[in-house]
C-alpha distance (Angstrom), angle and dihedral (degrees) to the residues before:
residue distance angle dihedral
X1 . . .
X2 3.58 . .
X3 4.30 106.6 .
X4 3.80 111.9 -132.6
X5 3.33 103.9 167.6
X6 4.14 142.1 -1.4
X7 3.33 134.6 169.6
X8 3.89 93.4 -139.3
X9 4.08 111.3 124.0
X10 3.74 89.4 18.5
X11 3.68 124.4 115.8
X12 3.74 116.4 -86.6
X13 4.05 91.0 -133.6
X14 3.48 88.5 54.0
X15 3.40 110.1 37.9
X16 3.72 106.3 89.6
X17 4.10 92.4 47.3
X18 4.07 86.4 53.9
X19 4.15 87.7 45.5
X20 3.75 79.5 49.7
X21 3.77 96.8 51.3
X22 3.59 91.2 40.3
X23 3.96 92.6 58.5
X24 4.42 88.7 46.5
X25 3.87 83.9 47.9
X26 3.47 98.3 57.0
X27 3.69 94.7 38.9
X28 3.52 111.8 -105.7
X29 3.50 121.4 144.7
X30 3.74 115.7 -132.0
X31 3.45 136.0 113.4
X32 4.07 103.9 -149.6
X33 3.53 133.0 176.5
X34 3.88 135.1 -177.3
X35 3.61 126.5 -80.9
X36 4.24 101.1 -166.8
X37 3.65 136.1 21.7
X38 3.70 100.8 -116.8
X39 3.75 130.1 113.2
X40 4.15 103.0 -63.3
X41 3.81 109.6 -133.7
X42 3.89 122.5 -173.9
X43 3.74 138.0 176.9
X44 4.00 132.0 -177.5
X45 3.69 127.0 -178.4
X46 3.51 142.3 153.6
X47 3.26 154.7 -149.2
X48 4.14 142.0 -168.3
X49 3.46 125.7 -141.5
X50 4.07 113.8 174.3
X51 4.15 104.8 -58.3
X52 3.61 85.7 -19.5
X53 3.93 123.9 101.1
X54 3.91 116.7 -161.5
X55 3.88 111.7 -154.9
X56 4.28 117.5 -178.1
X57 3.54 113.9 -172.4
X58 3.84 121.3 -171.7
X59 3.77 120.9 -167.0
X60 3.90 146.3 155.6
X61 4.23 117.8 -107.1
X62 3.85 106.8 -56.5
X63 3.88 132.7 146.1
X64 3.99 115.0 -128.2
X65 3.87 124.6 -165.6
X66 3.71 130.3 -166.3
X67 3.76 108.7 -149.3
X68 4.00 131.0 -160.7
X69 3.51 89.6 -116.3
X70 3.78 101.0 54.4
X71 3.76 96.8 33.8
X72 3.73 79.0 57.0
X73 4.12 101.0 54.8
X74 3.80 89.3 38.2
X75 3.99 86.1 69.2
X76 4.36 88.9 -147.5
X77 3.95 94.2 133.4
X78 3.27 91.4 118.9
X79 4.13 104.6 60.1
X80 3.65 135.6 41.2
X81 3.58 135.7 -132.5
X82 4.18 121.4 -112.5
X83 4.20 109.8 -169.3
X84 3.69 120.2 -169.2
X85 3.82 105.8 -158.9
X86 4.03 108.2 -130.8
X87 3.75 103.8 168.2
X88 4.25 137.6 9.4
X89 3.84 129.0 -4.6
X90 3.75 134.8 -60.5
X91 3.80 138.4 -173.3
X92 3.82 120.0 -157.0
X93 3.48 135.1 -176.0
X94 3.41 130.6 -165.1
X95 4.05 136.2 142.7
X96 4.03 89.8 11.4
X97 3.81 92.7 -58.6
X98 3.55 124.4 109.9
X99 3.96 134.1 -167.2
X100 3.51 158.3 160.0
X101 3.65 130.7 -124.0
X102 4.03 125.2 -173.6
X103 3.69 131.4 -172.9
X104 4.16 106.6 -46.0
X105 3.93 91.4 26.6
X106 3.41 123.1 128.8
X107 4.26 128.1 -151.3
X108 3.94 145.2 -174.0
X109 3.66 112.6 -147.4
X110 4.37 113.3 175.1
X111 3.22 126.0 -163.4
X112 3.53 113.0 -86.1
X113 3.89 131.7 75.0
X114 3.61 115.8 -23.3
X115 3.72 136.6 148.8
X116 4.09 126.1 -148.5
X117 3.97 135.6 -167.0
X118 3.83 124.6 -161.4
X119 3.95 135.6 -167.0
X120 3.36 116.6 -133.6
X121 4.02 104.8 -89.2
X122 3.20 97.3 38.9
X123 3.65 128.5 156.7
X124 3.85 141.2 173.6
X125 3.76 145.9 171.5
X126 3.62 114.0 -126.3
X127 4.10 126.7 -156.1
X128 3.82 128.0 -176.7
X129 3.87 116.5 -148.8
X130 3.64 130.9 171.5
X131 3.86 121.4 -92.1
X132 3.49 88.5 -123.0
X133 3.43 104.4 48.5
X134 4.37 85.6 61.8
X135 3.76 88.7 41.9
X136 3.49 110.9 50.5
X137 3.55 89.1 61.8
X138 3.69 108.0 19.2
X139 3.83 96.1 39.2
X140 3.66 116.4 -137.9
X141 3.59 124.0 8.8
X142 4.32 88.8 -140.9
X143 3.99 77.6 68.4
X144 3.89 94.9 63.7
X145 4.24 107.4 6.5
X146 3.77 100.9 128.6
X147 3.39 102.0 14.1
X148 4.25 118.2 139.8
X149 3.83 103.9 -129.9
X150 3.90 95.5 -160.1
X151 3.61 123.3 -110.2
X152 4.06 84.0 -153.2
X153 4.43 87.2 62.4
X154 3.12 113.2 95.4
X155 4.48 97.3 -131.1
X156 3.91 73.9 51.6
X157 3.03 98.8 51.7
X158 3.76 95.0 45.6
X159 3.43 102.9 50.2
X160 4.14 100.3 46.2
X161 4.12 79.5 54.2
X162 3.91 93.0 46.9
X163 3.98 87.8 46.5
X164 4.13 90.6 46.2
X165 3.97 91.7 55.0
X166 3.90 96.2 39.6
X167 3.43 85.0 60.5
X168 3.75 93.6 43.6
X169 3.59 97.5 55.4
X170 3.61 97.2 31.0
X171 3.78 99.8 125.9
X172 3.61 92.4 58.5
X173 3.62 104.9 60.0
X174 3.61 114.6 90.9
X175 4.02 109.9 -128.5
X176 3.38 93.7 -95.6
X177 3.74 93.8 54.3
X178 3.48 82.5 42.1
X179 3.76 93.2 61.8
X180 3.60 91.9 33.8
X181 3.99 95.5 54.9
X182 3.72 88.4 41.3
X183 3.91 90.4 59.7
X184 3.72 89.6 52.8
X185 3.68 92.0 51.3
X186 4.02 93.4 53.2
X187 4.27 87.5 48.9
X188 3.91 87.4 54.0
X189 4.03 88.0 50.1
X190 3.86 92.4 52.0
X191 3.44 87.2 43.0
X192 3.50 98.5 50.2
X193 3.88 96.6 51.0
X194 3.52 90.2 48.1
X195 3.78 96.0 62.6
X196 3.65 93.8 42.9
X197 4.44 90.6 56.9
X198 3.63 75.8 49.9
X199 3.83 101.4 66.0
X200 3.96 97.1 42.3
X201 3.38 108.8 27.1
X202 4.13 130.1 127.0
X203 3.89 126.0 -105.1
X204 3.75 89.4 -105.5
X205 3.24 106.9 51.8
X206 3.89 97.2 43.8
X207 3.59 91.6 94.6
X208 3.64 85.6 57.4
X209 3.47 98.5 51.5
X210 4.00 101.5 43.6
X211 3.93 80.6 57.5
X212 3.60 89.3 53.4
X213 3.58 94.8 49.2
X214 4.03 96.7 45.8
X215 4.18 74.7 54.3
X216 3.74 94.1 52.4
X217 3.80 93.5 46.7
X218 3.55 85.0 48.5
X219 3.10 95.3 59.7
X220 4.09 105.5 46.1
X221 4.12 87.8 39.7
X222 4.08 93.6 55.5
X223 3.74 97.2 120.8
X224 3.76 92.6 54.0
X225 3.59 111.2 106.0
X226 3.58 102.4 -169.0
X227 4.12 86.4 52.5
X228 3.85 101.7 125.3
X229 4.13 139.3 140.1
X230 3.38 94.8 -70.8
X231 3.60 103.3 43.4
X232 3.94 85.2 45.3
X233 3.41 94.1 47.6
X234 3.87 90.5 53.6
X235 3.34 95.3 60.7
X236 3.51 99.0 49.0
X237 3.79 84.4 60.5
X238 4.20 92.4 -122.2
X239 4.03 128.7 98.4
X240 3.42 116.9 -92.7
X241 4.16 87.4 -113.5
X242 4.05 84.3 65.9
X243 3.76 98.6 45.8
X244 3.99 93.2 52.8
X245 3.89 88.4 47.0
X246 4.02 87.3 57.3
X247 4.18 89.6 46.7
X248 3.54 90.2 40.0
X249 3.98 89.8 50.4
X250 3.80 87.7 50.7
X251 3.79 95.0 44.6
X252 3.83 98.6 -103.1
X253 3.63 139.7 111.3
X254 3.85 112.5 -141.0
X255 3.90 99.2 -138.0
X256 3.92 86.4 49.5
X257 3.64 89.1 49.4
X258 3.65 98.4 54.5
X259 3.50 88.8 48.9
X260 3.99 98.9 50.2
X261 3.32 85.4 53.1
X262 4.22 98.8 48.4
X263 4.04 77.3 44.1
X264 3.94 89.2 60.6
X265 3.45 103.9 46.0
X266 3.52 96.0 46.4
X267 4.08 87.7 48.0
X268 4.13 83.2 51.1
X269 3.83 92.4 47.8
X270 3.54 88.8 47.2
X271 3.97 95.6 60.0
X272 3.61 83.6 34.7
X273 4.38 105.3 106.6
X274 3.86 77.5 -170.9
X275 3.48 82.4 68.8
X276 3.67 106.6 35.6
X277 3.96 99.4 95.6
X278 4.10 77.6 68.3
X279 3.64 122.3 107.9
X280 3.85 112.0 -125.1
X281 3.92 85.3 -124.3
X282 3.80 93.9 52.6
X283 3.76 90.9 45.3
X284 3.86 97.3 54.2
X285 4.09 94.7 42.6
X286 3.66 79.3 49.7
X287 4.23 93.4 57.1
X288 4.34 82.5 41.4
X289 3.43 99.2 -94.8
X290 4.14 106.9 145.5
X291 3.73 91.4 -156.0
X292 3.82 137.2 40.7
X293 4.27 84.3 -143.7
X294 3.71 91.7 47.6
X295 3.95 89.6 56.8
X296 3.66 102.1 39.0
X297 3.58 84.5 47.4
X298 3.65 89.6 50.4
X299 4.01 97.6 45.3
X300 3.21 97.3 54.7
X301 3.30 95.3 52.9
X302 3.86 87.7 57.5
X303 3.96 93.7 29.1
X304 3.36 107.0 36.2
X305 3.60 99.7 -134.7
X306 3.61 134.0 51.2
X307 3.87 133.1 -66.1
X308 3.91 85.7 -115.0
X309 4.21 101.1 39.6
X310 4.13 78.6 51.7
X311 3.74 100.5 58.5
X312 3.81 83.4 43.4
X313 3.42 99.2 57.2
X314 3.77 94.9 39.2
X315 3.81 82.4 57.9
X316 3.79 103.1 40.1
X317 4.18 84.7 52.0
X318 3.83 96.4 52.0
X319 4.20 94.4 39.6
């Protein structure tokens, strides 16, 4: 990763007010302050990987809190904040819910008020996402903000590793493996959350979260062709005469559902000039369609125009 700043050589007097001035610098809005009286060593770096950018931040024991008022001049409202826990232990507290995460833990932090506390040592990865991208699967982030996802589960466990090697090998994926590899990383995430609300969630809201699940399989399982109710419904671990109650309740159909969403992606892969080098054929096996005819046929019923008169009008529009 890409150092951008680090306390190293500095003076020890002054070395937490630069860290400070640093963090206002670049945006971030925290007010921190110190939690010992030993020498204060800090480190931030970063790292790109297709949208995606990879911040680690090493620091001694301090306590950080986001306030209304800086959240509000920092104009982030419309993202959230993924952190990876490296190194130490941390509390946070956000939305009346507070935890811990150690090494392998994973965490969803919005932005609005929230309060953090750090060992000395500690380290974490930090990932920006759009609100959306959590929300339209997950639902709202108030459900899961604050929440440990486990190092010791195995989606946990999976995605902190994928995370680790994308950033590992980062400089030798081209940028549309970049983008491609950055995708997958954001499906494991969703994923992720959505089997932690399942383990600990109330009777109410269960409904909710199965339908949020179904979503976030969905979602990482889009290039499967033979992904359908049943199959879906399998792996949520209910019959298929439970799952369409839940869509039903919510004003959905699940096959129609899976394929809005195929529809999407291939619309956003479309418009993507990342993408353009594709063949339209490759693209719509790739978003589970088993024939090229079968998904132009399908997208322009949604569309109104074909997969091809799309990606050149996407293009034309951006030139």
């Amino acid at each position: 990763m890409e150092a951008l700043f680090s306390t190293e050589g500095l003076n020890p007097l002054q070395s937490f007010r630069r860290w400070r001035e640093a963090l206002v610098g670049r945006g971030v809005p925290l007010e921190q302050a110190r939690l010992d009286d030993g020498p204060f060593a800090a480190k931030l770096e970063a790292a790109r990987v297709g949208p995606l950018l990879l911040t680690r931040v090493s620091h001694g024991a301090m306590r950080s809190e986001a306030t209304r008022g800086l959240i509000q001049r920092n104009g982030k409202d419309g993202t959230v904040v993924v952190i990876f826990k490296l190194a130490g232990r941390s509390t946070r507290s956000q939305d009346d819910r507070s935890s811990v995460q150690q090494r392998g833990d994973l965490v969803v932090i919005d932005h609005r008020q929230a309060a953090h506390e750090s060992s000395t040592d500690s380290q974490s990865m930090f990932l920006e996402l759009p609100r959306e991208r959590l929300e339209g699967v997950l639902g709202s982030t108030r459900l899961y903000t604050s929440l440990t996802m486990g190092g010791d589960v195995a989606s946990t466990a999976l995605t902190v590793k994928f995370f680790h090697e994308l950033a590992r090998v980062r400089d030798r994926l081209d940028p549309d493996s970049a983008a491609r590899m950055a995708s997958v990383g954001v499906d494991l995430i969703v994923a992720s959350i959505a089997d932690r609300l399942a383990k600990e969630v109330s009777r109410p809201l269960h409904g909710t979260v199965v339908v949020q699940r179904a979503k976030a399989h969905v979602e990482a399982h889009l290039g499967d062709p033979t992904l359908d109710p049943p199959q879906l419904a399998a792996a949520m671990g209910v019959s298929l005469r439970r799952l369409q109650e839940l869509f039903h309740a919510r004003g959905q159909h699940i096959s129609d559902w899976i394929w809005q969403r195929r529809l999407e992606v291939a619309a956003k892969r479309l418009a993507d000039p990342g993408c353009a080098h594709l063949p339209i054929g490759t693209l719509a096996f790739g978003c589970g369609f088993a024939s090229q005819a079968h998904f132009s046929r399908r997208f322009k019923e949604r569309y109104g125009s074909t997969p091809r008169e799309y990606r050149h009008a996407a293009f034309v529009s951006t030139a």
